[in-house]
N, C-alpha and C positions, 0 to 999 in steps of 0.2 A: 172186711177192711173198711170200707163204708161206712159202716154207723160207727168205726172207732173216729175214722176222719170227722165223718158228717156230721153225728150228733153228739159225741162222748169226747169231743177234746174240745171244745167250743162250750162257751159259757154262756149260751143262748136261750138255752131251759135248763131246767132244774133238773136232777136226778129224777125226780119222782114223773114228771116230762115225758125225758127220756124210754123212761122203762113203758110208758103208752107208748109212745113213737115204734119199742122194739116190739111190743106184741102185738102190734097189730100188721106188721110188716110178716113176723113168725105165722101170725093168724092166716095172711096170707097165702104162702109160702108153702104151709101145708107141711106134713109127714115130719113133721119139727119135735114131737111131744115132751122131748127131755128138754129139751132148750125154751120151748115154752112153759113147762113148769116152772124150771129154773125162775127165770125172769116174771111169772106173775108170782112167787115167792118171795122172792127181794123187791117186788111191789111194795106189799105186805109192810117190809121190814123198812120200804120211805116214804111209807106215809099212808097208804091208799090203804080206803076200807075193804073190807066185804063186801059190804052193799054196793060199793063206788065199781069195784072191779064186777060187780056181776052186770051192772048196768053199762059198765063201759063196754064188756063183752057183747051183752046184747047190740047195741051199736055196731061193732064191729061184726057181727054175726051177720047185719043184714045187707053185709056189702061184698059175701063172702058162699059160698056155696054150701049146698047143706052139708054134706061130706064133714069140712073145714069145720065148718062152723058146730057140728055136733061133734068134733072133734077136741074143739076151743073148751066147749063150756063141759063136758067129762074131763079135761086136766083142770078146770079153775074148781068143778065140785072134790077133786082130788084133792087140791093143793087146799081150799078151805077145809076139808074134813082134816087135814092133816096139820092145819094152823088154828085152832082155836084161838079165838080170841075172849 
């Protein structure tokens, strides 16, 4: 309920924003895998590159435990193998 309050009904960032704001919170959070696909999918689909998401992940990776963070960047080589661009 959070991020619908916090960041998805407020016109403060942009969708494409947001969707950082939610993965990296999921990154967090851990044991998420479907929900972080999801949303680094509809990344994809406002705006954000390949390149852009794999280097955003890396960021978020180093702030995040290896577990997490080898867990982050197996669904983003998922969700890229499964979104050609």
């Amino acid at each position: 309920m959070f991020f619908k309050i916090g960041i998805f009904e407020r016109d403060v960032l942009t969708y494409a924003q947001r969707e950082l704001v939610t993965i990296s919170v999921i990154s967090a959070i851990g044991d998420a895998e479907p929900m972080l696909q999801s949303h680094l999918g509809i990344s994809l689909k406002v705006g954000w590159k390949p390149e852009q998401l794999t280097e955003f992940v890396s960021v978020v990776s180093s702030t995040i435990n290896k577990e997490k963070s080898s867990a982050v960047k197996t669904v983003l080589n998922e969700v890229l193998k499964n979104n050609p661009k």
